[in-house]
N, C-alpha and C positions, 0 to 999 in steps of 0.2 A: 573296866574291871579286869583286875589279872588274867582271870580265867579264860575271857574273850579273849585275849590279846594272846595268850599259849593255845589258845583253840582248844583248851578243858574243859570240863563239866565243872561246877564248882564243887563237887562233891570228891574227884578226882584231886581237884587242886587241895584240897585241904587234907585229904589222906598222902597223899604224898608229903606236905608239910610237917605232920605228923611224924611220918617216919624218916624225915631228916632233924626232927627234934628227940628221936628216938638214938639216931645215930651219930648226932653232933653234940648231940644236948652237955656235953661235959666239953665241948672245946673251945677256947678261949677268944675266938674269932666269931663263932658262933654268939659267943655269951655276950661278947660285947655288940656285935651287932642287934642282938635280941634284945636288948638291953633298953630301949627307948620305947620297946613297944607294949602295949598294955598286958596284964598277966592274963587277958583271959584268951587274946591272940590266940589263933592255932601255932604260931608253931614258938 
C-alpha cells in the first residue's frame, strides 16, 4: 500500500492528496495524469 511504503497513516495520505487535488486540480499534467483514474479516487 502507498501509505506503508511513504511510512503514512492512510488517513494522512489521502488528505494530502486532497489538497494537491485542491492545488493542481486545473493543471493540465495533473488532469491528464488523473485522467485514468476512477472519479471517486481521492485525489
Amino acid at each position: 500500500m502507498v501509505s506503508n511504503t511513504l511510512d503514512m497513516e492512510l488517513d494522512d495520505l489521502v488528505a494530502t492528496l486532497k489538497r494537491v487535488r485542491e492545488t493542481c486540480g486545473e493543471d493540465s499534467e495533473y488532469l491528464k495524469l488523473r485522467a485514468p483514474l476512477p472519479d471517486d479516487w481521492p485525489i
